[in-house]
VMD Tcl script that draws the C-alpha trace (Angstrom):
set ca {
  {103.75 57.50 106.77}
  {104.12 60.66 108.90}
  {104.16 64.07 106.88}
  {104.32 66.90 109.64}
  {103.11 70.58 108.16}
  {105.55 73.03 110.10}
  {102.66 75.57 112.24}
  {105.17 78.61 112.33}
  {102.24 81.06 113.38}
  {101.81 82.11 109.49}
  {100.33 79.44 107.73}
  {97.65 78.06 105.49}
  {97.52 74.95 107.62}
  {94.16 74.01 107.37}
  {93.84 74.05 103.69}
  {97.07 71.52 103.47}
  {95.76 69.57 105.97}
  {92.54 69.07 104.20}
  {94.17 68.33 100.77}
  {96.40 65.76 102.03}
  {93.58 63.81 103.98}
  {91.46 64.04 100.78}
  {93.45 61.28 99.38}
  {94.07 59.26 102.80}
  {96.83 61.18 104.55}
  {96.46 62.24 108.06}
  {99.37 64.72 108.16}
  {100.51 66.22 111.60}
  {99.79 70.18 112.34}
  {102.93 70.57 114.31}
  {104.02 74.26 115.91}
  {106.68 71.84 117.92}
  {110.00 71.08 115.96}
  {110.64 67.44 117.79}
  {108.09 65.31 115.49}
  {110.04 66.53 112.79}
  {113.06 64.13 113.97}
  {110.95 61.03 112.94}
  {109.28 62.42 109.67}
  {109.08 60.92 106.13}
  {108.49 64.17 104.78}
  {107.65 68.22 106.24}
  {105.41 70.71 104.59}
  {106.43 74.60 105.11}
  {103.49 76.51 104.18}
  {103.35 80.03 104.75}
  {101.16 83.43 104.15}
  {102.80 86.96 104.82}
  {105.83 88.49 105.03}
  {109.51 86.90 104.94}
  {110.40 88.84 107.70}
  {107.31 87.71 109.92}
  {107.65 84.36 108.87}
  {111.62 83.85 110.01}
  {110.69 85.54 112.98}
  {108.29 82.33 113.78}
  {110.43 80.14 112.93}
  {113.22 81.29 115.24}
  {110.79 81.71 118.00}
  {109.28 78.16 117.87}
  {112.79 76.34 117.72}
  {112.45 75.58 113.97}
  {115.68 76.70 112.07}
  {117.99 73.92 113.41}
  {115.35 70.88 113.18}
  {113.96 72.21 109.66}
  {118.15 72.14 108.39}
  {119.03 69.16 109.91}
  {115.95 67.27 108.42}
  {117.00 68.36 105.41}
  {120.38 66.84 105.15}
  {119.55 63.31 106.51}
  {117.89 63.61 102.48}
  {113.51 63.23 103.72}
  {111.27 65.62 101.25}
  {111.17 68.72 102.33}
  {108.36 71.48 100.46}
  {107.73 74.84 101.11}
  {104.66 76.37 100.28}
  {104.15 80.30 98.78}
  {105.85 82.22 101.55}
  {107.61 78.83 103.05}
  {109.17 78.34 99.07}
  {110.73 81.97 99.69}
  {112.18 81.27 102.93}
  {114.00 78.52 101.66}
  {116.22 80.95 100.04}
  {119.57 82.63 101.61}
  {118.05 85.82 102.08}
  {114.78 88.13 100.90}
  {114.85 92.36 100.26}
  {111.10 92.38 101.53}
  {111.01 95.45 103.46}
  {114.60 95.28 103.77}
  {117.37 92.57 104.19}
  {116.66 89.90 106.16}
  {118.48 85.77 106.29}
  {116.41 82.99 105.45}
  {116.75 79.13 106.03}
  {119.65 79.06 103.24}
  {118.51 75.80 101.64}
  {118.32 77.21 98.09}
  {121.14 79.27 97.24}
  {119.46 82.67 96.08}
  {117.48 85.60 97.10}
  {113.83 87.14 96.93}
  {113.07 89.67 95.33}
  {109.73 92.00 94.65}
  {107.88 91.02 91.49}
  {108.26 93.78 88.19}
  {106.01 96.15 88.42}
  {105.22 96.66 84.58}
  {105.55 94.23 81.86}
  {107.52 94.09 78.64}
  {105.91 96.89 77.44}
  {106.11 99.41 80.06}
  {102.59 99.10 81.18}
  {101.87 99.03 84.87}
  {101.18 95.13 86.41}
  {98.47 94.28 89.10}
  {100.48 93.45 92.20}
  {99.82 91.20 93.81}
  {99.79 88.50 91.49}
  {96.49 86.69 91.72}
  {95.53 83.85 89.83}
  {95.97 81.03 87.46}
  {98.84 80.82 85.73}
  {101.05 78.55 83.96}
  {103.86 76.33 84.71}
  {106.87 75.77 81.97}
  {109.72 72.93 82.28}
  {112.51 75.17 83.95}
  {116.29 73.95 84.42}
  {115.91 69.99 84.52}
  {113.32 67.24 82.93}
  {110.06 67.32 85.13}
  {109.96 62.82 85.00}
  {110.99 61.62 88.31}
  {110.22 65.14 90.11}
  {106.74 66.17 91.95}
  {105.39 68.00 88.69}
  {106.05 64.36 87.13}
  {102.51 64.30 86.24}
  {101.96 67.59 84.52}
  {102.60 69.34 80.84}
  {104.34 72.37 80.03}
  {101.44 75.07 80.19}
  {99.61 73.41 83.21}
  {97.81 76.10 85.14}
  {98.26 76.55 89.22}
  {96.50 79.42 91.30}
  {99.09 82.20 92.52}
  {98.80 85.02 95.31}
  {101.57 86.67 95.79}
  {104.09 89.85 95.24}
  {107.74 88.69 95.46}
  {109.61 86.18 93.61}
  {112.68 83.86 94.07}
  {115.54 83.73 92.27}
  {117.91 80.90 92.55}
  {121.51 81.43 92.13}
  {121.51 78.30 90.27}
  {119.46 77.78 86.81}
  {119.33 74.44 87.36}
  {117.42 74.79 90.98}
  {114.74 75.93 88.56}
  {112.27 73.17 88.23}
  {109.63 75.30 86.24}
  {108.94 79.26 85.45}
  {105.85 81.15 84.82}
  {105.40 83.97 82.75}
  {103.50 86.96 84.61}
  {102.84 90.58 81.72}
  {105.89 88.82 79.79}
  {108.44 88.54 82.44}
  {109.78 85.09 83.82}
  {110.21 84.30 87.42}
  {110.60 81.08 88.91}
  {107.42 79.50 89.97}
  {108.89 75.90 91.08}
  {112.19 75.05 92.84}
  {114.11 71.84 93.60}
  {117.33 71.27 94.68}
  {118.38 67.05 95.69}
  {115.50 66.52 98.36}
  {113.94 70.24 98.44}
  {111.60 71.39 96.78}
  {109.47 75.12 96.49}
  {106.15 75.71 94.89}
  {105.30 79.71 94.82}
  {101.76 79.19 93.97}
  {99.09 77.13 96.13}
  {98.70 73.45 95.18}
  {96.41 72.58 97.84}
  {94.14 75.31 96.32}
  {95.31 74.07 91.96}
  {92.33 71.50 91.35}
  {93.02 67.97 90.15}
  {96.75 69.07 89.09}
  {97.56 70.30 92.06}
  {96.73 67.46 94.59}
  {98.69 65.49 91.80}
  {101.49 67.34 93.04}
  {101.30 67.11 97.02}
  {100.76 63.19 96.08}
  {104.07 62.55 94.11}
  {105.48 65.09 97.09}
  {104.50 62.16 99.56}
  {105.87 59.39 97.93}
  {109.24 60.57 96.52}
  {112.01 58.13 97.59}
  {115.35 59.65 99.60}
  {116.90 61.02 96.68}
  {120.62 62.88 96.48}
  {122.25 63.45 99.92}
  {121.47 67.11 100.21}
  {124.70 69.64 99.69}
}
mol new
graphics top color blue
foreach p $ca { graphics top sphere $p radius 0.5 }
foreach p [lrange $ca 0 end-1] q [lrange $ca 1 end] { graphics top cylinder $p $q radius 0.2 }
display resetview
């Protein structure tokens, strides 16, 4: 099996990298789009800002490879900043176009919570996943429960145009945002599962060895 992790000059590679080959997978650290033609499946992790990180992309030859892997229907994860570039477009620091994979936009996290009182941003820490817009069985958080906790860093959110590209939520001082998103052969994780213990590896393993599933659209 070859899973290439997409080196876009802003990424968490080693920590993937390490994850994967703790249960046997010797994943490719790629900052070349061509292995990506032959792939089973491509990891877009990602630390920073939007901005930054579609500026790598561009610059390393990615945006064309990354969309047409997608629609030949091969898993396709982003990571943190990679799940937020999946979207069409982000208001970090201004306006700026994403990959357009996920119909939706990112947006900056609330800054108080239900109450009125003021949030720590970023968000750091573990927090809990909830089933979102379809069943979890037969997805990568196959193997988890409603309530399962994940570690987060981060200050923006996505927000899918479409309810049902929301896999699971998490609640941060009483407000929802989406936390996990998946869309035919795409999928987004906002927090770190390479970093989540136990349930976390859980998920880059059912990542791995999802079948081709729904022609992407």
């Amino acid at each position: 099996m070859k899973i290439v992790i997409i080196d876009y000059g802003l990424c968490n590679l080693l920590s993937v990298h390490n994850a994967l080959k703790s249960f046997g997978i010797d994943s490719l650290v790629s900052p070349d789009p061509e292995p990506l033609a032959d792939a089973d499946a491509v990891i877009l992790p990602g630390v920073g800002a939007f901005e930054d990180g579609m500026k790598g992309l561009r610059s390393r030859g990615f945006v064309g490879p990354v969309r047409e892997f997608v629609q030949s229907g091969r898993p396709f994860l982003g990571i943190c900043l990679g799940m937020q570039l999946l979207m069409d477009k982000s208001y970090e620091f201004g306006e700026h176009e994403g990959l357009g994979l996920v119909s939706g936009e990112v947006s900056p996290l609330e800054r108080a919570d239900a109450s009125g009182q003021a949030l720590k941003i970023p968000h750091i820490g573990w927090n809990g996943l909830w089933q979102g817009g379809r069943p979890w069985p037969g997805t990568l958080l196959a193997d988890l429960s409603d309530g399962t906790e994940m570690y987060f860093v981060h200050s923006f959110r996505v927000v899918p145009k479409d309810p049902a590209h929301v896999l699971a939520w998490t609640s941060y001082g009483g407000r929802r945002f989406c936390s996990v998103v998946a869309k035919a052969n795409v999928y987004g994780c906002q927090f770190h599962p390479e970093k989540s213990s136990v349930m976390g590896l859980s998920i880059l393993k059912r990542f791995i060895g999802l079948k081709k599933e729904v022609q992407y659209v």
